[in-house]
FIGUGU-40110 format. One record per residue (C-alpha): residue number from 1; residue in three letters; x, y, z. Coordinates in Angstrom, 2 decimals, padded with zeros to 5 digits. Each point is the difference from the previous one (the first is absolute). Layout:
+-----+------+---------+---------+---------+
|  nr | rest |      c1 |      c2 |      c3 |
+-----+------+---------+---------+---------+
| NUM |  ALA |       X |       Y |       Z |
...
+-----+------+---------+---------+---------+
//
This chain:
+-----+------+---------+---------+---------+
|  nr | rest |      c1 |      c2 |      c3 |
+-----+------+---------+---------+---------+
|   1 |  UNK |  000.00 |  000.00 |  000.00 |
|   2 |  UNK |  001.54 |  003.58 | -000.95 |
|   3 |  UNK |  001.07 |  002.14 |  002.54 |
|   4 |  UNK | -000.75 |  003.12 | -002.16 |
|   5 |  UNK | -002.34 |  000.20 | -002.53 |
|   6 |  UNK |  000.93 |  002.57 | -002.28 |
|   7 |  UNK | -000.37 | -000.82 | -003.51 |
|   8 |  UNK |  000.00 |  002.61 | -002.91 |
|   9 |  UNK |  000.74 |  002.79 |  002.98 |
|  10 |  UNK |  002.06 |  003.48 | -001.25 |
|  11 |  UNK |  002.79 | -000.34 |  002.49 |
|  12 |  UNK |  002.19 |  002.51 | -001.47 |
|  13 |  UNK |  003.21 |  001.20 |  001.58 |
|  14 |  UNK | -000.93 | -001.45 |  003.21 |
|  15 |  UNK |  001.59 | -000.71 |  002.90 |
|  16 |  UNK |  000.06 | -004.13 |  001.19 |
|  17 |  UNK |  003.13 | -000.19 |  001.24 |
|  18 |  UNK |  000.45 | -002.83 |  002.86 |
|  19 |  UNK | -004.01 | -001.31 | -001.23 |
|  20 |  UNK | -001.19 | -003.43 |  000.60 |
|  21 |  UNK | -001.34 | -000.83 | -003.86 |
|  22 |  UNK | -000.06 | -003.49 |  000.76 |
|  23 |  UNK | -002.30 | -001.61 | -002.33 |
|  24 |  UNK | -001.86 |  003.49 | -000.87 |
|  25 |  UNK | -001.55 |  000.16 | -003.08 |
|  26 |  UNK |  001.26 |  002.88 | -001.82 |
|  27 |  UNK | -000.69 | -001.02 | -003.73 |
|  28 |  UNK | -000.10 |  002.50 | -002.28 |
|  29 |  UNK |  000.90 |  002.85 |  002.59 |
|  30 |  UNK |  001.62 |  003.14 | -001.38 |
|  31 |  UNK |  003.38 | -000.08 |  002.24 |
|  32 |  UNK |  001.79 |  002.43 | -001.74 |
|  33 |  UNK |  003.31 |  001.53 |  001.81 |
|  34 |  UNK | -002.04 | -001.63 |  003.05 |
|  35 |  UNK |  002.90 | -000.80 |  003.03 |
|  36 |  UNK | -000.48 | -003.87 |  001.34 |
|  37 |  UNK |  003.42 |  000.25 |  001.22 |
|  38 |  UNK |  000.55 | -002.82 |  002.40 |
|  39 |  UNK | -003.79 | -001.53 | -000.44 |
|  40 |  UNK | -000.88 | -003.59 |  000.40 |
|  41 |  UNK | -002.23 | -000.48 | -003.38 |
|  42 |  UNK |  000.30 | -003.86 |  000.57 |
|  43 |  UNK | -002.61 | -001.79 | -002.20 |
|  44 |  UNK | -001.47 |  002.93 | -000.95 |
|  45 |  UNK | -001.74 |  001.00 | -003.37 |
|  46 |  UNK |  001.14 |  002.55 | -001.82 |
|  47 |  UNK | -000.60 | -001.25 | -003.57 |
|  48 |  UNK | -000.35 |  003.00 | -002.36 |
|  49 |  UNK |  000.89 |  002.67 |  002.51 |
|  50 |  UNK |  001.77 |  002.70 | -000.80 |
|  51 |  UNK |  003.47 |  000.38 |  001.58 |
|  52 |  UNK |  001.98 |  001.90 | -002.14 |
|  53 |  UNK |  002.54 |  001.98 |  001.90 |
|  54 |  UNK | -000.98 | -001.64 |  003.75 |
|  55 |  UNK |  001.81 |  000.32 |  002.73 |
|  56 |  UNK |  000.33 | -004.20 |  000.35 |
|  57 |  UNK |  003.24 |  000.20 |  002.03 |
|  58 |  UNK |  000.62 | -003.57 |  002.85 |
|  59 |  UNK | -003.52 | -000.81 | -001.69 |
|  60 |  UNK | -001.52 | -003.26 |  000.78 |
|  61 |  UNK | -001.45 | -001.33 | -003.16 |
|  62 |  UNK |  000.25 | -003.77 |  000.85 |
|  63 |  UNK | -002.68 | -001.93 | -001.62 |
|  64 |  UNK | -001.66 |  003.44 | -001.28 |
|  65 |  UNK | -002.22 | -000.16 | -003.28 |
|  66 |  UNK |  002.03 |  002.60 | -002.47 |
|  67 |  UNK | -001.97 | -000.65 | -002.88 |
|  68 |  UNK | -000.37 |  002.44 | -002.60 |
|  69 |  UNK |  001.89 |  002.21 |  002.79 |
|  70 |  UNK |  001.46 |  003.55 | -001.60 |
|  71 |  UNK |  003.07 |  000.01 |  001.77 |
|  72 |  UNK |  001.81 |  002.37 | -002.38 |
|  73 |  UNK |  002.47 |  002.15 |  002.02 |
|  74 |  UNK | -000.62 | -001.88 |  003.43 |
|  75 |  UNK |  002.62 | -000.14 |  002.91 |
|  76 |  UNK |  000.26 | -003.62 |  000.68 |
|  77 |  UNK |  002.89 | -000.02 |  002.21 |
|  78 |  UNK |  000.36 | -002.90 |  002.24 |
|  79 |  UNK | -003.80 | -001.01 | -000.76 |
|  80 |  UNK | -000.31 | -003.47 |  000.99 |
|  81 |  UNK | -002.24 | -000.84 | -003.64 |
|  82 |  UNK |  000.42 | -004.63 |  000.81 |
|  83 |  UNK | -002.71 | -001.49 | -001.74 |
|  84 |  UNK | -001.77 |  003.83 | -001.00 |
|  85 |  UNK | -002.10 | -000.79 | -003.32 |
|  86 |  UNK |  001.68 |  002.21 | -002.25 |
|  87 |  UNK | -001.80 | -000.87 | -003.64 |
|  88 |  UNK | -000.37 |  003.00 | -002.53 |
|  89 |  UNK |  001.79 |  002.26 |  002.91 |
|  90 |  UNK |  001.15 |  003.42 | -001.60 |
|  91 |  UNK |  003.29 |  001.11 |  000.87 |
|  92 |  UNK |  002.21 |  002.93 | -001.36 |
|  93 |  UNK |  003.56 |  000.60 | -000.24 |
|  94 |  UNK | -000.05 |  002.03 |  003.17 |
|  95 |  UNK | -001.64 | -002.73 |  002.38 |
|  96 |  UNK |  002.58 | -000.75 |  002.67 |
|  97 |  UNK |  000.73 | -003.48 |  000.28 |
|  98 |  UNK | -000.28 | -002.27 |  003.49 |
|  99 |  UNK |  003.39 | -000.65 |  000.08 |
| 100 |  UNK |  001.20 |  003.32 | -001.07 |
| 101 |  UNK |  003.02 |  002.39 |  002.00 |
| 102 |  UNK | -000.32 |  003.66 |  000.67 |
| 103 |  UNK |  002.94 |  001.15 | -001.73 |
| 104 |  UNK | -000.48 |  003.57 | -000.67 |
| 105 |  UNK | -000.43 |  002.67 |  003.09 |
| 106 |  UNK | -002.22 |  001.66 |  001.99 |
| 107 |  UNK | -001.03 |  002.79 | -002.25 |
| 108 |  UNK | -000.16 | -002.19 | -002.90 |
| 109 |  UNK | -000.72 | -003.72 |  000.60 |
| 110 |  UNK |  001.23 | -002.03 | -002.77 |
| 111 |  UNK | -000.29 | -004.61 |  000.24 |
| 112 |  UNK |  001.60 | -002.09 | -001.92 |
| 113 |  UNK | -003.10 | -002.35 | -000.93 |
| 114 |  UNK | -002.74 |  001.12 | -002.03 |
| 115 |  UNK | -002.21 | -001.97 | -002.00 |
| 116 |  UNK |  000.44 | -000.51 | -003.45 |
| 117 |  UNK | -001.75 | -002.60 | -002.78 |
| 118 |  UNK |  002.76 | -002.97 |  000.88 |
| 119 |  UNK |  000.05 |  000.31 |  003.52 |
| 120 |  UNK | -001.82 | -003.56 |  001.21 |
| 121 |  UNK | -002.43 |  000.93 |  002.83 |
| 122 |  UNK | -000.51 | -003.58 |  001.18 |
| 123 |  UNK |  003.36 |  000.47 |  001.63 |
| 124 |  UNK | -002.24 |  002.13 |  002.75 |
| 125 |  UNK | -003.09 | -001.85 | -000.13 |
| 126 |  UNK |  001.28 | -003.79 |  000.32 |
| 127 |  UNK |  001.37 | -000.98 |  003.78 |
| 128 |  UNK |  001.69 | -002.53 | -001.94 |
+-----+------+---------+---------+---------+
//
């Protein structure tokens, strides 16, 4: 049973850092530049939402449904994304990476993963 129920909602720029998202359904949410920094998002559902340019930093994604997912320009630092459903996922060529460094500086944070059409994301999604 969801936690949250909050399909299709316009969350927008918003602030979730530290939320419990565990098994929320949040298909088809506008997420946009949203901040889930540090969130637990554990089996949730966020097929079709839009996350392009979230905040998705220490993210919990385990098990999540990603489906359809615009993830163009998203922060996945150290997102935990084993088993995430990741089919017809958008990404762009400025969506950090899980297992990406910070290697630029404060004023102008640079990482040395991004996404780009050969990287294979099953290397974050299977445990194996």
């Amino acid at each position: 049973m969801p936690k949250a129920e909050l399909s299709g909602a316009d969350l927008k720029g918003v602030s979730l850092v530290n939320a419990n998202l565990a098994f929320a359904l949040l298909d088809r949410s506008d997420l946009t530049e949203a901040d889930l920094s540090g969130s637990l998002l554990a089996s949730a559902n966020l097929s079709y939402a839009n996350l392009s340019n979230a905040e998705l930093w220490n993210v919990d994604l385990t098990n999540a449904n990603l489906t359809g997912a615009d993830l163009s320009g998203a922060k996945l630092g150290r997102a935990k994304l084993h088993g995430a459903r990741l089919d017809k996922a958008k990404f762009s060529s400025r969506t950090i990476l899980p297992d990406a460094q910070d290697i630029g500086d404060f004023l102008e944070p640079v990482h040395d993963k991004y996404w780009s059409p050969d990287v294979d994301m099953r290397i974050y999604t299977n445990p194996n």
